[in-house]
C-alpha positions in Angstrom: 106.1 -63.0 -117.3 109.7 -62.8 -118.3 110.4 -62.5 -121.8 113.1 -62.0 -124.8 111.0 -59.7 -127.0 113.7 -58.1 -129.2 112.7 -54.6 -128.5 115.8 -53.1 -130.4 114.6 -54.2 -133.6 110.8 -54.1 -133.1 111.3 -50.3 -132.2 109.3 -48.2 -129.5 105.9 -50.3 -130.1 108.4 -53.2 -129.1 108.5 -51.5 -125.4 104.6 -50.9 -125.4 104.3 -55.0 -125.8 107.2 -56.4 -123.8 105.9 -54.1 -121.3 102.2 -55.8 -121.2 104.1 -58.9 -121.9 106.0 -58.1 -118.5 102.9 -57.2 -116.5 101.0 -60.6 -117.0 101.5 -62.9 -114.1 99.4 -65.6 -115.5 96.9 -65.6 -112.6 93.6 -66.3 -114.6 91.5 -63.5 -113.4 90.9 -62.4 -117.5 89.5 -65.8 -118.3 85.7 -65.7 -116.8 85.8 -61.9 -118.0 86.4 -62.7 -121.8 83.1 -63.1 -124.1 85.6 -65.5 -126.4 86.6 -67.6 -123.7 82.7 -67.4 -122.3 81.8 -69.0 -125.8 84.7 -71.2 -126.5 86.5 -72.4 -123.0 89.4 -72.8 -124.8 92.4 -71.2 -122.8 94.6 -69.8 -126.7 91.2 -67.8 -126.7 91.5 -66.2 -123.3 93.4 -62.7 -122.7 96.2 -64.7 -120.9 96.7 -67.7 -123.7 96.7 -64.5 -126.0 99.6 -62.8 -123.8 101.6 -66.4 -124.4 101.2 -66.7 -127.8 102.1 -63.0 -128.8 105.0 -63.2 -126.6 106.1 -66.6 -128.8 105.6 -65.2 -132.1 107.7 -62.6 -131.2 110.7 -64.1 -129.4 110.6 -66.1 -132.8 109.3 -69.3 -131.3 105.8 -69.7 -132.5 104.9 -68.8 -136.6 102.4 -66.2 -136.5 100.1 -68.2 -139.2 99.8 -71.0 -136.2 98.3 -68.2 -133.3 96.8 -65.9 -135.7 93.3 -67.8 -135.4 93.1 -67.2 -131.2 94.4 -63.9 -131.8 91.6 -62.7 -134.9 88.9 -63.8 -132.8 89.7 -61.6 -129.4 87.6 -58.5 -129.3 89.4 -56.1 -128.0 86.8 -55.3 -125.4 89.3 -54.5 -122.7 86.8 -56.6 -120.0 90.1 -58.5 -119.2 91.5 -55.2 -118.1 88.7 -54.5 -115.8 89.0 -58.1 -114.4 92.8 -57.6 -114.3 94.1 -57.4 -111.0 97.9 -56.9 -111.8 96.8 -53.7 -114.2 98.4 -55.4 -117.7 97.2 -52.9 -120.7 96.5 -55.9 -122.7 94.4 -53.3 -125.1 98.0 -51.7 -125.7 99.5 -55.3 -126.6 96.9 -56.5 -128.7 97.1 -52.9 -131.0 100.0 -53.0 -131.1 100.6 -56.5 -132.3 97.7 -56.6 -134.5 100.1 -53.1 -136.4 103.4 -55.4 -136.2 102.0 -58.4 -137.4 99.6 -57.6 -140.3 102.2 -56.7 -142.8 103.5 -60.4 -142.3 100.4 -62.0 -142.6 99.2 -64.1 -145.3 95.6 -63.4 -146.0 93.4 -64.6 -148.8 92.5 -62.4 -151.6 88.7 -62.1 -150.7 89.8 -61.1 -147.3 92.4 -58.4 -148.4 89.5 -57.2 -151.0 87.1 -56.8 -148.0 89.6 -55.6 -145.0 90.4 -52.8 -148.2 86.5 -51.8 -148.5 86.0 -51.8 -144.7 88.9 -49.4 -144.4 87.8 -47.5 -146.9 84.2 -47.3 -146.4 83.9 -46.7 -142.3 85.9 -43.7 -142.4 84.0 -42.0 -145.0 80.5 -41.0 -144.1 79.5 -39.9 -147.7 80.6 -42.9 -149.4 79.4 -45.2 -146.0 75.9 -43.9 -146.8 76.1 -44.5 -150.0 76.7 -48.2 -149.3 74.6 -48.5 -146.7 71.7 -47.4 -148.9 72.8 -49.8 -151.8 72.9 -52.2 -149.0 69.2 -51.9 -148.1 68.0 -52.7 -151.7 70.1 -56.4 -151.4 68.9 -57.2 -147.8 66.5 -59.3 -149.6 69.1 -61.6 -151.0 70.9 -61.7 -147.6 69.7 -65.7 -146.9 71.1 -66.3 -150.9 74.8 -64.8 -149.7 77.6 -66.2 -147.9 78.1 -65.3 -143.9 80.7 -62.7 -145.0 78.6 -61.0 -147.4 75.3 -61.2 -145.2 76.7 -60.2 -141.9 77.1 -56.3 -143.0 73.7 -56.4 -145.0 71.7 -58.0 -141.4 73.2 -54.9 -139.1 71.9 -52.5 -141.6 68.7 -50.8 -140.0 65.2 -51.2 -141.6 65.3 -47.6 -142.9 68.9 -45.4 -143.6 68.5 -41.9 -142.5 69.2 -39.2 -144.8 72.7 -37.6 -143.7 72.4 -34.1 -141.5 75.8 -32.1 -141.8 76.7 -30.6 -138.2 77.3 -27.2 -137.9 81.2 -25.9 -137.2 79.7 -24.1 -134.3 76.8 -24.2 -131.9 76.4 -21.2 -129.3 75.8 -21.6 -125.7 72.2 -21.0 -124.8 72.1 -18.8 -121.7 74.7 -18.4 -119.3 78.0 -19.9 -121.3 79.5 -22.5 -119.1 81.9 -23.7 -121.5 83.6 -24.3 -124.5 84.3 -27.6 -126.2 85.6 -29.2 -129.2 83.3 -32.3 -130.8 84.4 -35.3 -133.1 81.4 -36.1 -135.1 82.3 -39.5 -135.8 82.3 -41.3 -139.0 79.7 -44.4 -139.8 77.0 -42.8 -137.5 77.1 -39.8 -139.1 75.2 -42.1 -142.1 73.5 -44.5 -139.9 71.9 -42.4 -136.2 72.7 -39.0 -137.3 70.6 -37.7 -134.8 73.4 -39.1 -132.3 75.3 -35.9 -132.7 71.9 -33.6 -133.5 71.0 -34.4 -130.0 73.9 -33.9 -128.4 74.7 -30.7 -129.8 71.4 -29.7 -128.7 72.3 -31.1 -124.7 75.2 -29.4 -124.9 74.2 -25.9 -126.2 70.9 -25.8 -123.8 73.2 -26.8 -121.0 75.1 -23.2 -121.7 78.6 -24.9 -123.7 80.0 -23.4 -126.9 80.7 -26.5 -129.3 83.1 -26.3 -132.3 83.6 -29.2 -134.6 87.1 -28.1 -135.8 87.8 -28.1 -139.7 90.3 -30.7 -141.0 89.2 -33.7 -138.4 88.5 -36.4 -139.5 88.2 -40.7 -138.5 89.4 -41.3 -135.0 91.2 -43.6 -136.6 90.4 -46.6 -134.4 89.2 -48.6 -136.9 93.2 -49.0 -138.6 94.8 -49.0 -135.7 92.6 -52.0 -134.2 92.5 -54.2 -137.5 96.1 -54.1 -137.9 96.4 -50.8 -140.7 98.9 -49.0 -138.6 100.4 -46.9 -141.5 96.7 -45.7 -142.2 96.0 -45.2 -138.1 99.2 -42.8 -138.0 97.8 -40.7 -140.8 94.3 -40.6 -139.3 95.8 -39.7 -135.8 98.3 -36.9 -136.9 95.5 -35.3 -138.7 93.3 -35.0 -136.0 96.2 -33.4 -134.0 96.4 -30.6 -136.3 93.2 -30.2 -136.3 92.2 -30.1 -132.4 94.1 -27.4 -130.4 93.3 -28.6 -127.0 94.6 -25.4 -125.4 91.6 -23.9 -127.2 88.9 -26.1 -125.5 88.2 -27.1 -122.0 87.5 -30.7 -123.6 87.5 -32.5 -126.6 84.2 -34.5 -126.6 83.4 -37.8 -128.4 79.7 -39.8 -128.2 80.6 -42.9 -129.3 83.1 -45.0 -126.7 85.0 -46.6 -129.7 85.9 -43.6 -131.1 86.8 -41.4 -127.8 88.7 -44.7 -126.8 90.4 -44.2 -129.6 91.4 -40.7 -128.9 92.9 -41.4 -126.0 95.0 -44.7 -127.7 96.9 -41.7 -129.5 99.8 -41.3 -127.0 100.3 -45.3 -126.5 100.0 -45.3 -130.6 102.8 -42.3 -130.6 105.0 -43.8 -128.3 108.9 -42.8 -128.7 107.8 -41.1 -132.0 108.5 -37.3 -132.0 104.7 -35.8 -131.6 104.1 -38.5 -128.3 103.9 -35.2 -126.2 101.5 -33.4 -128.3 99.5 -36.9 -128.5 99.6 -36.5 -124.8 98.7 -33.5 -124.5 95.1 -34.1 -126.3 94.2 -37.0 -124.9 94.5 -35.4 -121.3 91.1 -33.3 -122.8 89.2 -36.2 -124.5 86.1 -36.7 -122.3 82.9 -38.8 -123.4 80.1 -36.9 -123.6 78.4 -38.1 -120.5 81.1 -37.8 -118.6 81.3 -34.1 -119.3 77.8 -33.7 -118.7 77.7 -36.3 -115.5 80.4 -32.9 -114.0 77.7 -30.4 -114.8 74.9 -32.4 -112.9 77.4 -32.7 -109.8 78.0 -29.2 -110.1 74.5 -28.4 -110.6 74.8 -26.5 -113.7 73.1 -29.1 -115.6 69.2 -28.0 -116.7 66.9 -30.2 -115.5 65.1 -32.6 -117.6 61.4 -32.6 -118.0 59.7 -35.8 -116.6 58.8 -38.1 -118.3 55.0 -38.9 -119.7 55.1 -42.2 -118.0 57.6 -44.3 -115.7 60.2 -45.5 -117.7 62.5 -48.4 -117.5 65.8 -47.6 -119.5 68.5 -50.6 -119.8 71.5 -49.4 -119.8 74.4 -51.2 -122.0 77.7 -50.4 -120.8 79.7 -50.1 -124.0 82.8 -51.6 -123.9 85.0 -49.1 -125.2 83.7 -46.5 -122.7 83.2 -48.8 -119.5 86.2 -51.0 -119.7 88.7 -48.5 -121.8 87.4 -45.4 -120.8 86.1 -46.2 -117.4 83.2 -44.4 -117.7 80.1 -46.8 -116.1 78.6 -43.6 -113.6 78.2 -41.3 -115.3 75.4 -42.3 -118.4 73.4 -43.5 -115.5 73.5 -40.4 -113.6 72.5 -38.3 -116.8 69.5 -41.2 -117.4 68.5 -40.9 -113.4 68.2 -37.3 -113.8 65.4 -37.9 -115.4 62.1 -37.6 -113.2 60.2 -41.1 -114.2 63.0 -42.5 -115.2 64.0 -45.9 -113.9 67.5 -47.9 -114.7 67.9 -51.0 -115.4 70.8 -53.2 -114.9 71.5 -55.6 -117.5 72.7 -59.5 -116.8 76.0 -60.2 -117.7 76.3 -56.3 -118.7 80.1 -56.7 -118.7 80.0 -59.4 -121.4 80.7 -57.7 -125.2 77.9 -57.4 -127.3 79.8 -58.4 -130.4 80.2 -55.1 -132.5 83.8 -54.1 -131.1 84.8 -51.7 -134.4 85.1 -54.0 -137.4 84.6 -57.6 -135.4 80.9 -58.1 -136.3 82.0 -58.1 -139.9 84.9 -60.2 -139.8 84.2 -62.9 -137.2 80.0 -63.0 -137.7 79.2 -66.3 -135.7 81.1 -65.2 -133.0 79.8 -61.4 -132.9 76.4 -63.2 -133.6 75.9 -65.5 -131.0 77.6 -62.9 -128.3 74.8 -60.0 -130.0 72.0 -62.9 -129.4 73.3 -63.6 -125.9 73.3 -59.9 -125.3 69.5 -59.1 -126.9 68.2 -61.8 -124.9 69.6 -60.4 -121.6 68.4 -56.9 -122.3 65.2 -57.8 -122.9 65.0 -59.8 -119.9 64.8 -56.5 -118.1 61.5 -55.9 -119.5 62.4 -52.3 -120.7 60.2 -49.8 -122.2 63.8 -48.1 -124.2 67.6 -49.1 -124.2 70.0 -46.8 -124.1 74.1 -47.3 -124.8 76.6 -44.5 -125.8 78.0 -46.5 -129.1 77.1 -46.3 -132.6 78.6 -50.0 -132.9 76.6 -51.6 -129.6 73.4 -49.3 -131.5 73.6 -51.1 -134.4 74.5 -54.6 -133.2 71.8 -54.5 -130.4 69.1 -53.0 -132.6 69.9 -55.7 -134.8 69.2 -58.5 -132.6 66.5 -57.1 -130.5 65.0 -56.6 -133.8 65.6 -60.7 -135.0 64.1 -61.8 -131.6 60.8 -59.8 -132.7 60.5 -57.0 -129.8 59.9 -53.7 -130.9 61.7 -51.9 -128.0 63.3 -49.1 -129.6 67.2 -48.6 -129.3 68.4 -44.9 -128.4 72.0 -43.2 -127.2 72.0 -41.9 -123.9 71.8 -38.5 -125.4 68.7 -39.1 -127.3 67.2 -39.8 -124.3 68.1 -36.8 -122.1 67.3 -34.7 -125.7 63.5 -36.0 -125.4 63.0 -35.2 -122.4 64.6 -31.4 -122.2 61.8 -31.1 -125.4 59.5 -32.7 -123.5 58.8 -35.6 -126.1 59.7 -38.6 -123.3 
C-alpha cells in the first residue's frame, strides 16, 4: 500500500510504520482472523481498516480523535499476523503508533487518572498486591460500581495469594544441562505466584542452573502497548543492563505477554544507538516451554510421573506466545509427556480470550464478551484442568469459567508438568 508517511520527521519509529504500512496489500485475509471484527463486522475494526486509518492520520489526512475509537479497541493479539499471508508486522505498526499518537491525544481526566494507576500498579508487584488485596474486600460493591471500576474488581480471584520472593539462583539438580536467566514477571508475581515456584522447580529437576539477575525489572510491555513509550524505553534499557545474554544460554520468560515483549525490544530500539544490544537479547529470549519442548526432543527432559487418572487438559494457546512468539508445539508436547494425559483442542482456539495486557480493563464489554465466548468453548471440551502459559489468559479465563459456574480449575502449563514430577496429578 503506497503511502506518504513523513518518515523524516516521525524519526526511526516512522520507518517501522511506513514499512507495515508498505507491506499491506489489502487482501482481507486479517478480517475472519480478528476477535474485534468477529464481534463487530465492521471493516475500521479489522487489522486492514486499522492499517488505512493509521496510514491517514499520519499523512495528515484523517484527525486522530476521528480513528482513535477503531484503533483503542484492536487487541493487539497478532492473530492477523498469523492469518497474514503477505507477512505485514502489523504488531510493529500498532506499538508503534499507539507511542506516536498518545502524546497527541485528548483523553478525559478519569481516563488519564486510571491509564496513571494501571501504569503504575502492574509493574509493581508489592504495591499490585497490595491493591489486589484491598480489591477483594470491595468485590462486594462490584454490581454498585461503574463498568470501569467493576471490570478490575470481577478478574480478581476468590482468594489473593500471599507473595513468595524467588530466589536469585536455583542449582541444577543432577547432571547440569544448562544455565539460564529468568524474568519473574510482574502482576503474577501477586496474583499465581506459584507460576514461577513451579517452574523454577521444572527447570532445576530438569539439571538447568536459573538466575534471576538483580536490577530486572517490568518487561515493559505494558507502556509500550498502551501508548507510554517514554516509560517502555526506561523499562527496556533497564532490563538490558541487567540481562548479559552472553552469560546464559537463554533468557526465559513464562508468561507470552511478557517474553513477547522481550523480543519487541529491537523493533522498540530501532535506529536508536543500543538497537544492536536490543538485538542481541532478544536472539536468547525463549518461553519456557519452548526451552523445555528442546530438552524432551533431545531426551534430557525427566520423565513425568503418570497421572492418578486419565486426564483431559485444554490447552489455550495464548496469544502473545502462539501468534507473536510462534510457539503452539511445544506446551502440548511438555502436557503429552505426561502418561494419562490427554489434549484437548479448543474451538475457535485462535480467537483472543480478551485479557491482551491492559485491554480487559480498558475496553470491558468487549474483553468480556470475547472471555465469555472463550469460557464457553473451553468448557465445551469437557476437561478435567486447563492449562495456558499467561498470567493474563489465567486470570481472564478463570474469571469466566468461574461466572458460568464450573469448578474446573485453571493452571499454567508448568503447574501441570510440576504435579506430576511430585507425583500430585
Amino acid at each position: 500500500m503506497n503511502n506518504d508517511i513523513p518518515v523524516r520527521e516521525i524519526g526511526p519509529q516512522g520507518e517501522v510504520m511506513a514499512h507495515a504500512v508498505d507491506a499491506c496489500v489489502h487482501c482481507g485475509f486479517c478480517l475472519p482472523a480478528c476477535p474485534t471484527y468477529a464481534l463487530l463486522g465492521d471493516e475500521m475494526d479489522s487489522p486492514r481498516g486499522r492499517i488505512v486509518l493509521m496510514k491517514e492520520v499520519l499523512e495528515g489526512g484523517l484527525e486522530l480523535e476521528l480513528a482513535a475509537p477503531h484503533l483503542d479497541r484492536c487487541l493487539g493479539c497478532q492473530a492477523c499476523v498469523t492469518a497474514c499471508p503477505s507477512g505485514v508486522p502489523y504488531g510493529e505498526l500498532i506499538t508503534s503508533f499507539r507511542g506516536w499518537s498518545e502524546p497527541q491525544r485528548r483523553r478525559s481526566a478519569f481516563d488519564r487518572a486510571k491509564r496513571f494507576a494501571i501504569l503504575k500498579a502492574l509493574p509493581a508487584p508489592k504495591l499490585f498486591s497490595v491493591a489486589a488485596r484491598f480489591g477483594q474486600y470491595a468485590k462486594p460493591l462490584a454490581p454498585a460500581l461503574p463498568a470501569a471500576l467493576r471490570s478490575p474488581l470481577d478478574l480478581l480471584p476468590e482468594h489473593v495469594p500471599a507473595m513468595e520472593p524467588s530466589a536469585e539462583f536455583t542449582p541444577a539438580r543432577g547432571q547440569r544441562r544448562g544455565r539460564v536467566a529468568f524474568l519473574v514477571g510482574c502482576a503474577q508475581q501477586a496474583l499465581a505466584p506459584n507460576f514461577n515456584a513451579a517452574t523454577l522447580r521444572v527447570l532445576s529437576r530438569n539439571g538447568i542452573e536459573v538466575v534471576i539477575p538483580e536490577g530486572q525489572g517490568c518487561c515493559g510491555a505494558a507502556a509500550l502497548h498502551t501508548g507510554a513509550r517514554d516509560e517502555a524505553l526506561r523499562l527496556v534499557r533497564a532490563n538490558l543492563a541487567a540481562f548479559d545474554p552472553d552469560e546464559y544460554d537463554a533468557i526465559l520468560s513464562n508468561a507470552a505477554g511478557c517474553g513477547a515483549g522481550l523480543k519487541e525490544y529491537p523493533a522498540v530500539l530501532h535506529g536508536l544507538e543500543d538497537e544492536a544490544q536490543a538485538r542481541a537479547f532478544a536472539a536468547k529470549v525463549r518461553d519456557v516451554s519452548e526451552y523445555l519442548a528442546e530438552l524432551l526432543a533431545s531426551g534430557d527432559l525427566q520423565p513425568p510421573l503418570p497421572a492418578s487418572r486419565p486426564l483431559t487438559v485444554a490447552y489455550h494457546d495464548a496469544c502473545h506466545l502462539a501468534h507473536a512468539q510462534g510457539v503452539r508445539l511445544a506446551p502440548r508436547q511438555l502436557l503429552k509427556a505426561i502418561p494419562g494425559v490427554t489434549v484437548a483442542e479448543v474451538p475457535e482456539g485462535d480467537l483472543c480470550c480478551g485479557s491482551a495486557g491492559t485491554y480487559n480493563l480498558e475496553q470491558p464489554e468487549l474483553a468480556g464478551q470475547l472471555g465469555a465466548r472463550k469460557a464457553k468453548n473451553i468448557l465445551s471440551t469437557a476437561p478435567d484442568l486447563i492449562a495456558s502459559g499467561n498470567i493474563g489468559c489465567h486470570t481472564q479465563i478463570q474469571s469466566h469459567v468461574r461466572r458460568s459456574g464450573s469448578p474446573v480449575p485453571v493452571m499454567h502449563t508448568i503447574e501441570v508438568l510440576d504435579l506430576a514430577y511430585r507425583g500430585e496429578l
